[in-house]
C-alpha positions, 0 to 999 in steps of 0.5 A: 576571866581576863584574856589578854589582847595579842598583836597580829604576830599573835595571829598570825601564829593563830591561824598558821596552825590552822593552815598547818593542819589543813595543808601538812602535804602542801594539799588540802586533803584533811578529811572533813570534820565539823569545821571543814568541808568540800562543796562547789569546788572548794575546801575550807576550814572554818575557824570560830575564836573569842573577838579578845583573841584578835582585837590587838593592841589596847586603845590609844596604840599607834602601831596597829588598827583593829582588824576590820576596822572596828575593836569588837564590843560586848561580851559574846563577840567572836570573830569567824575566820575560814581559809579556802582551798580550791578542791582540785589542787589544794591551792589557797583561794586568795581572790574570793569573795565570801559571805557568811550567816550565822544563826542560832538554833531556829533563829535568822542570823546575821548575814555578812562578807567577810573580809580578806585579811594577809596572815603569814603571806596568806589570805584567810577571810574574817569578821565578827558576829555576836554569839549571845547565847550557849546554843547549835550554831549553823553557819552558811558560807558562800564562796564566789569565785571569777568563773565559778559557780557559787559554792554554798557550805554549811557548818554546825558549830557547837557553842554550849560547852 
């Protein structure tokens, strides 16, 4: 199966919907699923997407770098994307720093920063992590902020469909 590469517009349009469904009243407010949680005075939702959805233009294209400053290799690459929200006022976190581990069932995982990237005037955090196997993944988000205590989020996401 062939997924076709898409532009930063593509993106953009990508993660506007996950804003959209976790912002709808100008607060973040959703109830918590899998993918969103509220810890440590922080909202986020927490996005998981095939690395080919978001490697942008083919090689060789002048108009756009990969995002985060590599195009993803190999066949389990998935690139993991969470928007914060500070829990009080429903206001989007632009100036956090936060790091992600993603582990299989019973596995270490790799533990990385995710980086800041400006969708739709925005700030959403991302990177890429390989996702070899159909397995219950746990991913621990840690969120810092200036003034704040860290806040630690842990979420299931289910990759064996």
């Amino acid at each position: 199966m062939v997924i076709a590469m898409v532009s930063r517009r593509a993106i953009a349009a990508l993660l506007g919907g996950l804003w959209l469904a976790s912002n709808l009243t100008g607060v973040a407010t959703a109830a918590e699923t899998d993918l969103s949680k509220t810890a440590g005075g922080v909202t986020v939702y927490l996005g998981i997407v095939p690395a080919e959805i978001v490697e942008g233009l083919p090689p060789g294209s002048t108009t756009e770098q990969p995002m985060h400053g590599r195009t993803p290799k190999g066949p389990h690459e998935y690139h993991v994307v969470a928007a914060v929200f500070d829990a009080a006022s429903g206001v989007r976190v632009s100036d956090a720093v936060v790091t992600a581990e993603v582990s299989g069932l019973g596995l270490s995982g790799a533990k990385k920063k995710l980086e800041p990237m400006q969708i739709s005037g925005t700030t959403t955090y991302g990177g890429f992590f390989d996702l070899p196997g159909f397995d219950l993944y746990t991913v621990k988000l840690t969120v810092e902020r200036s003034g704040a205590s860290p806040a630690a989020l842990q979420f299931k996401y289910d990759h064996r469909r």
